[in-house]
N, C-alpha and C positions, 0 to 999 in steps of 0.2 A: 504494500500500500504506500508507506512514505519512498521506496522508489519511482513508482509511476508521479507521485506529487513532484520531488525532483527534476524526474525526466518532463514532468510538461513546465517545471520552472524553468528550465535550464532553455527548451524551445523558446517560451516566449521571450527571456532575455538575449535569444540570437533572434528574434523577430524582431524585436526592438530594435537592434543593435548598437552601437558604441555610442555615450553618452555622446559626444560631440558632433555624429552621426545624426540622433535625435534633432538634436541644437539646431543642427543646420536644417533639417528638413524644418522642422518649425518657424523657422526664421523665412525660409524660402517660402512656405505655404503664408506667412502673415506675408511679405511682401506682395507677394499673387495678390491675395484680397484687398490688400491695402488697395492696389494699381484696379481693380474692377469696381470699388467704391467711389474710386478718386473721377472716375468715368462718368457714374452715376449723379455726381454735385453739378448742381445748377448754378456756375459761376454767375456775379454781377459784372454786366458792363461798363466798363474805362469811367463812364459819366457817372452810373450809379457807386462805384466806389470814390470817387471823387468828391460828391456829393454827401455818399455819409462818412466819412475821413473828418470834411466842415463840421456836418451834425458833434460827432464828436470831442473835435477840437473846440469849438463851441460850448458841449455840455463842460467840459473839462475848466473851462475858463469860468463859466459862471459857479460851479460847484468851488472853486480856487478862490474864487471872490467873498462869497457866502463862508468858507469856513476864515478867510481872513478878516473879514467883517466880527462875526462871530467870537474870533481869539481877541482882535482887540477891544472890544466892547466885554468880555470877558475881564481882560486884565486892567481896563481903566476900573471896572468895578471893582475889581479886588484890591489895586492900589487902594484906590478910595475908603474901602471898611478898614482896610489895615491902617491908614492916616487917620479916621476916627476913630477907631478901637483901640488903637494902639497907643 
């Protein structure tokens, strides 16, 4: 009985074969699929990447303003309790 276990362990790890073996087919199967996904995406147009690049640069700039509005109105307040409390 633990012979035959053996003998079908010993097949599947030459069915598998060499760790590095492995590696690579895995590697080469993710690439495969990588490149049939990459096929599947519905790239935007020169104009509409352009156009939301602004969008962003844009959110980017009023969200930068609002947290710096924010930090100073912040810290005039705190100087401030610290000059009376203190």
């Amino acid at each position: 009985m633990a012979a035959k276990a053996a003998k079908k362990a010993g097949k599947k790890a030459k069915d598998n074969g060499n760790v590095l073996v492995r590696l690579y087919k895995l590697v080469v199967t993710f690439i495969i699929e990588v490149k049939a996904e990459m096929i599947k995406v519905s790239w935007p147009s020169r104009d509409e990447a352009i156009a939301s690049t602004w969008v962003v640069i844009g959110a980017v700039v009023v969200v930068a303003l609002w947290i710096f509005l924010v930090d100073k109105v912040t810290g005039v307040t705190m100087s401030g309790l610290i000059r009376l409390l203190g």
